[in-house]
N, C-alpha and C positions, 0 to 999 in steps of 0.2 A: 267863839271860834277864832283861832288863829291861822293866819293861811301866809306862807312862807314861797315865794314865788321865784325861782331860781335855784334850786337847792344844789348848789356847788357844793367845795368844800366849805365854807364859812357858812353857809343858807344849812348845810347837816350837822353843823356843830352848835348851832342853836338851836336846831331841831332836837340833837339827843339831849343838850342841856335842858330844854324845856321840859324834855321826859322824866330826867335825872329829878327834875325838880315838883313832878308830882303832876303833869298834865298830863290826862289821860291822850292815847294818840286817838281815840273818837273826837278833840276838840281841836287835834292838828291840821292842814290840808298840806300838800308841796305841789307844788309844780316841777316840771323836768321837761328838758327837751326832746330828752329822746327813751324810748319806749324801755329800754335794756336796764336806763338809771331811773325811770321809773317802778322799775320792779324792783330792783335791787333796796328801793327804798321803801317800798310795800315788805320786802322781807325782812329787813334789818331791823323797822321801827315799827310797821305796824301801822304806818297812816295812810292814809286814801289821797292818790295822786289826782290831780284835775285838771284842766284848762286855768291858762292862766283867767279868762275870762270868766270862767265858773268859782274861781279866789277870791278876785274881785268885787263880784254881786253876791256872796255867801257869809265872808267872814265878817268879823267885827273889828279885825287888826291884820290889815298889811303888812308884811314885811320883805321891803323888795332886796333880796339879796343875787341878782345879777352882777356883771360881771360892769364896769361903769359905761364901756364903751357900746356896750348890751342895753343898757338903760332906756335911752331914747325908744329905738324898737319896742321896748316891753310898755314903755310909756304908750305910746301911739297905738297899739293894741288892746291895754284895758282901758284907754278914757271913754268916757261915755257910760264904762261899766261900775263904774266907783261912786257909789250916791256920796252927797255930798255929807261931812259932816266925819264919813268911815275915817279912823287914825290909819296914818299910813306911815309906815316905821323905814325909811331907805339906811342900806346898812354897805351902800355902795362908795369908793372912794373919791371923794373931788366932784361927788356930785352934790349941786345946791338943794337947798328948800325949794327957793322961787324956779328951779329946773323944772322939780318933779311938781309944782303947783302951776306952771305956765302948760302943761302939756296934758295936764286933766282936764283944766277946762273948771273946775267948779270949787269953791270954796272947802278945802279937804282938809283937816288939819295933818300937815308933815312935820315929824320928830327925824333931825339928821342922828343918826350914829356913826360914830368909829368905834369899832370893837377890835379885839385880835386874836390871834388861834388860843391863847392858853384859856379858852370859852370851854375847849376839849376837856379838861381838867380842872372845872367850876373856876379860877381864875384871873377872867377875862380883866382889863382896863377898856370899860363901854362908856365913853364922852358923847354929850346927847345935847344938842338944841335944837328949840323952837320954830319952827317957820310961820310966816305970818299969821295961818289960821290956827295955830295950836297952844292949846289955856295951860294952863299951871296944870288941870286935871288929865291934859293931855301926859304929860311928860310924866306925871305921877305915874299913870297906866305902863309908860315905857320903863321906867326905874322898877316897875313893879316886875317886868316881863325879863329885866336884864340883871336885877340884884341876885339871882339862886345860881347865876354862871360868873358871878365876878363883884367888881367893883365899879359903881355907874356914878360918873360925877356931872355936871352939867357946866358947860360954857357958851359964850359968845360962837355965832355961826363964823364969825372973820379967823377965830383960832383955830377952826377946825382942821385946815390945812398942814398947820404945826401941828396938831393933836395924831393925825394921820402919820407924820412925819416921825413922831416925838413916838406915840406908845402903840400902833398900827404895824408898824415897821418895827416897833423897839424887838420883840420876841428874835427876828432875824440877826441885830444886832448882836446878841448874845449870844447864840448858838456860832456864830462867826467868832466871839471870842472863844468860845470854849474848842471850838475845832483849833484855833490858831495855840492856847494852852497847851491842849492835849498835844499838839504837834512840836512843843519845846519838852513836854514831859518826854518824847517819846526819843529827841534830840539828845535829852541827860540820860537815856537807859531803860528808862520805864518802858515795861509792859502796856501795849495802850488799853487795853480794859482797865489796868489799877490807875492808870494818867486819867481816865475818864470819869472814875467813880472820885476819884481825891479832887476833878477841876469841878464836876457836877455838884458836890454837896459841899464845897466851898462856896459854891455861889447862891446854891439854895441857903446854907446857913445864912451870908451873907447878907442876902434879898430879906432876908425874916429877921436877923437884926435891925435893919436900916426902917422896916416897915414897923419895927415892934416897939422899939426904943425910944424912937421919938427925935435921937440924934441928928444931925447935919452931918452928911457923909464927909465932911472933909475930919470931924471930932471923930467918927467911926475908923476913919483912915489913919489917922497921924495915933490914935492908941496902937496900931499895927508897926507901926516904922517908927524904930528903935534908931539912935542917932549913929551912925558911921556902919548900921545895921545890913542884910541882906535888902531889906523892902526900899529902903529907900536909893539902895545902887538899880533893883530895877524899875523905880520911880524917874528917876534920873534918866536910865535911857528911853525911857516912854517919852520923857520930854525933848531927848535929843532928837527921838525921832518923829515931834509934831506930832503924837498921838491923837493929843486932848484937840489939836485946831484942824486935825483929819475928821474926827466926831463931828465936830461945828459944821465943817463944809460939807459932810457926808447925810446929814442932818436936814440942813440947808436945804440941799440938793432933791432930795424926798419931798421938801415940804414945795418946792417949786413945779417938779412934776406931778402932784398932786392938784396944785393950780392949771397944770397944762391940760390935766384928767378935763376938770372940771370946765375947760371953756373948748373943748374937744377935741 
C-alpha cells in the first residue's frame, strides 16, 4: 500500500503516474486538506482519501509530497504514527533526510527526492538519496516506484540543492525559452500557433537527439552553425547579451533558495 500525503499538484501527478503504470487505486491512499480536493480526487482516480494519521499507520511507503514550508506541521502530526522501519519517500524541496528523521522520532528509513512536472507525461528527471536509515533495498523500492514516470538517477544528499535547481526548476526554464522564441517568431511575422508548433518540435527533436546520440551538446551545436551562417549571428548575440552567465546566476540563484527552503 502506498499512501501519498499531500496531494497537490506534484502529490497527483505521481498519483496518476502510478496508475498509468499499472497500480491498482485499491493500493493507493491520498491525503487532502480540504474536503472538496478530497473528492475531486476520489472521482478523478478512484482512491480512498484518509487522515493523514490513518497513511501513516496503514501504508507500507510514505510519500510526503507537501508543500516544504507545510512539512514541519505534517511532520509533527504523523510522528508517533510511523513504526519504525515504514520507507518514507519526501518529495518536498530543500527539505533534508535528517529533517524529516529528527521529527519522527524513530529509526525510519528516508529516500530524499527531487522530481519535476514532465512526471504528467511518464517523463520525469526523479534524483533520489539515502538518509541515514535507508539500505540499498530501500532506494531500489524508491527506483522501483519512480522508474514507470521517468528517469531516477541517484546522488549524494549535498547535491540535491543543485539537483532541485538544475532539473526541478529546469522544465520552467524552457517553457520561458519557448515563450521568449515564439515571441521573436511572432516579432518576424509568424502566426503564433505555427511560431509554437516550429519552437515546440524543435526543441522536442532537439532533447531526443542530445539524449539519443550520445553527443556533447556543443558537437550537437557547432553541426548546426554553419560559418558566417544564420546560427551563429544569433549565437553571437546570445553572447552579447550574457545569456549563457544569466543561466549560471539564474541557476545559482534556485539552488541557493532551495538551501533557504531547507533551513526555513
Amino acid at each position: 500500500m502506498i499512501a501519498i500525503l499531500g496531494t497537490g499538484k506534484m502529490g497527483e501527478a505521481l498519483l496518476s503516474g502510478l496508475l498509468r503504470a499499472g497500480v491498482e487505486p485499491g493500493g493507493i491512499m491520498a491525503t487532502a486538506r480540504r474536503e472538496e480536493r478530497a473528492q475531486a480526487l476520489r472521482d478523478r482516480h478512484g482512491v480512498r482519501v484518509v487522515s493523514n494519521n490513518e497513511a501513516a499507520e496503514t501504508a507500507d511507503t510514505l510519500i510526503l509530497a507537501v508543500k516544504p514550508q507545510d512539512m514541519a506541521a505534517l511532520l509533527d502530526e504523523i510522528a508517533g504514527h510511523v513504526p519504525a522501519g515504514r520507507l518514507v519517500v519526501s518529495v518536498a524541496a530543500g527539505i533534508t533526510t535528517s529533517f524529516v528523521e529528527a521529527r519522527l522520532g524513530v529509526d525510519v528509513p528516508v529516500v530524499r527526492v527531487m522530481s519535476n512536472t514532465p512526471v504528467l507525461v511518464d517523463e520525469a528527471m526523479s534524483v533520489i538519496s539515502a538518509g541515514a536509515h535507508a539500505s540499498e533495498e530501500h532506494l531500489k523500492q524508491t527506483e522501483e516506484l519512480l522508474a514507470p514516470v521517468g528517469k531516477v538517477l541517484r546522488i549524494p544528499e549535498s547535491q540535491q540543492d543543485a539537483a532541485t535547481a538544475l532539473s526541478g526548476s529546469g522544465p520552467a526554464y524552457f517553457f520561458y525559452l519557448v515563450e521568449a522564441m515564439v515571441d521573436a517568431g511572432i516579432l518576424l511575422g509568424m502566426p503564433r500557433a505555427a511560431a509554437l508548433d516550429m519552437v515546440t518540435q524543435s526543441i522536442v527533436g532537439a532533447a531526443i537527439m542530445l539524449r539519443d546520440s550520445g553527443e556533447h551538446p556543443v558537437i550537437l551545436r557547432e553541426a548546426v552553425t554553419s560559418p558566417g551562417g544564420t546560427t551563429i549571428s544569433a549565437i553571437a548575440e546570445l553572447e552579447r547579451h550574457s545569456v549563457r552567465a544569466a543561466f549560471l546566476a539564474a541557476i545559482e540563484a534556485a539552488r541557493d533558495r532551495s538551501r533557504e527552503l531547507a533551513s526555513g
